[in-house]
C-alpha positions, -999 to 999 in steps of 0.1 A, spaced: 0 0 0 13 33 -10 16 60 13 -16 84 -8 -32 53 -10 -35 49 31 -39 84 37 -71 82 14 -82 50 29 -75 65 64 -94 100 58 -121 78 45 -125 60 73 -123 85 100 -150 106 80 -175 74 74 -173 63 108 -171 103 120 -199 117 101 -216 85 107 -223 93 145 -234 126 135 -260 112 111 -271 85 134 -278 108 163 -295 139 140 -312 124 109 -348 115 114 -360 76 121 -325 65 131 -319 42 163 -302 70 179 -323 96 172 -323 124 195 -290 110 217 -272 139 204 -244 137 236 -217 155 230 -195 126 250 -213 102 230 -201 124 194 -167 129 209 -155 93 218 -166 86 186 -146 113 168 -120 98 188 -123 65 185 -126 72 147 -90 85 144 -79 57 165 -96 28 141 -77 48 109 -48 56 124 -45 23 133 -51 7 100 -34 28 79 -4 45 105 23 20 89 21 28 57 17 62 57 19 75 90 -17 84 94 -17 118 90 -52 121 80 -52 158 86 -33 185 62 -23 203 94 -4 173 107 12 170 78 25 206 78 30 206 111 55 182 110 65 193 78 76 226 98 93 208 125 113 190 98 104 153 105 86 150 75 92 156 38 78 185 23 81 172 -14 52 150 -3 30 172 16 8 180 -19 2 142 -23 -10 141 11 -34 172 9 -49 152 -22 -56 120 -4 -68 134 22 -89 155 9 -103 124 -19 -105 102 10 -128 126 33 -151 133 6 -153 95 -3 -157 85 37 -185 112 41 -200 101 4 -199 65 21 -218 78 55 -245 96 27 -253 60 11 -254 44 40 -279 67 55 -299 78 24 -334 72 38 -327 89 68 -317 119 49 -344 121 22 -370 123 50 -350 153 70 -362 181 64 -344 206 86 -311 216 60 -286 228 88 -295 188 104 -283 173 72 -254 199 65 -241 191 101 -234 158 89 -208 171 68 -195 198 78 -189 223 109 -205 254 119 -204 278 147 -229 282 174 -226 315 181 -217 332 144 -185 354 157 -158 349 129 -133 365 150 -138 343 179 -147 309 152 -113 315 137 -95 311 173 -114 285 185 -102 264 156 -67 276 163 -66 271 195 -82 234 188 -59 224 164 -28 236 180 -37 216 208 -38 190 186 -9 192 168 15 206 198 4 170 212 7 144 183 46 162 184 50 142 211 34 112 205 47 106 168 77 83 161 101 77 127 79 50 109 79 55 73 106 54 45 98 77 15 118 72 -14 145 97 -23 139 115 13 168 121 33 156 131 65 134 103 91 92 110 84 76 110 115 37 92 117 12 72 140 14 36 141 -1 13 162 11 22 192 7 62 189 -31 56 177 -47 57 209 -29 86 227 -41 106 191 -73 94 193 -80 103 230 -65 133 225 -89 142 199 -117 130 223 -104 153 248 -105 186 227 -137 177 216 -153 173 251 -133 207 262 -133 231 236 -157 215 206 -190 233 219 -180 265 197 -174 255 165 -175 218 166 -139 211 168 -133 206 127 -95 209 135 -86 195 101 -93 212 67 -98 179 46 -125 164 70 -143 197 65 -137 215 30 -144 177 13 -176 167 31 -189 205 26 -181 198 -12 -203 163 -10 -228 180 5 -227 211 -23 -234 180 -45 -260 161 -34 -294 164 -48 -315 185 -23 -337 217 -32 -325 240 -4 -288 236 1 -271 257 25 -233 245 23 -225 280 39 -194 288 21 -190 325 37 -177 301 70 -161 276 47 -126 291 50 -124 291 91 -119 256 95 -97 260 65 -76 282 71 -75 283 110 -59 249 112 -33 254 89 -15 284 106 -23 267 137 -1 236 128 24 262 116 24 281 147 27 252 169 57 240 146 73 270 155 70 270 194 82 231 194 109 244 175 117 272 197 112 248 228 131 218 216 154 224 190 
């Protein structure tokens, strides 16, 4: 398995079985209906990154996120020649995960009406509309995030024509990642929903601009936060390990 290859299967997975919870709590006629805990969404989320992280860490690293991968692009322990690839499979492999979640709850959506319900299956959005404070609520998320997988990653993957060690998530690093997703989502997801990673937002948000419903509101004025907010989070973080560490 290649290392795109995994980080597209990963993504997928962590946005079928992520989105999934969403679905199964919010859509209408579901078993879960209604059980819309935000523990119950959050060890999900969690345990989501743990199942594809898992799977796919060994091969690729399970990145999963562009703003791992530039974060530890940053710190230099991993190859920036193949941070474009990544971006790509990530973002193929959220839209394909969240595409997955749509088949598999089809009926469910055709007989919700309510279009934020069935948009917050793909995507985030704030609950208090604030972009100032959206935008650091995602950066303060995701640097959390990627401030902690710096210590938690190991050297597990060759690349080809690299010459420095590429740090990733293998089996043993899964959990801690995955728990420590859990945790930021418990703590500080009640703001914006905690999308911390551009591809498991921008791609879904694309599925959803796609699908065929009359009164689509894929809210692309918000779109760029959990863009954008990630990415110079992972970058800022980079820099204080650096400062810290090196």
């Amino acid at each position: 398995m290649t290392p795109f290859i995994a980080e597209f299967i990963g993504t997928a997975i962590l946005l079928l079985l992520g989105a999934g919870v969403v679905a199964n709590v919010s859509l209408k006629n579901t078993y879960a209906e209604g059980q819309t805990s935000i523990v119950l969404i959050t060890t999900a989320w969690g345990f989501a990154v743990f199942v594809a992280a898992y799977v796919t860490g060994q091969f690729s690293g399970a990145h999963l996120n562009p703003a791992v991968t530039v974060g530890l692009a940053v710190i230099g322990k991993f190859s920036w020649s193949m941070v474009p690839n990544y971006f790509l499979a990530q973002l193929l492999g959220a839209m394909f995960g969240s595409w997955l979640s749509y088949l598999l709850y089809v009926d469910h959506f055709r007989m919700t009406e309510d279009e934020d319900t069935v948009r917050g299956v793909f995507c985030t959005a704030p609950a208090i509309r604030n972009f100032k404070n959206n935008l650091f609520s995602e950066f303060l998320g995701t640097f959390m995030l990627i401030f902690g997988i710096f210590f938690i990653v190991s050297p597990n993957i060759e690349i080809k024509g690299s010459t420095i060690q590429n740090f990733g998530i293998g089996s043993l690093e899964a959990l801690p990642v995955g728990i420590l997703v859990w945790v930021i989502g418990m703590s500080m997801g009640g703001t914006t929903g905690y999308a911390i990673n551009p591809a498991r937002d921008f791609g879904p948000r694309m599925v959803y601009q796609m699908l065929p419903r009359k009164n689509k509101k894929a809210d692309w004025a918000y779109a760029w936060i959990p863009v954008l907010a990630p990415l110079v989070a992972a970058a800022a973080a980079g820099g204080l390990y650096n400062f810290l560490i090196n």
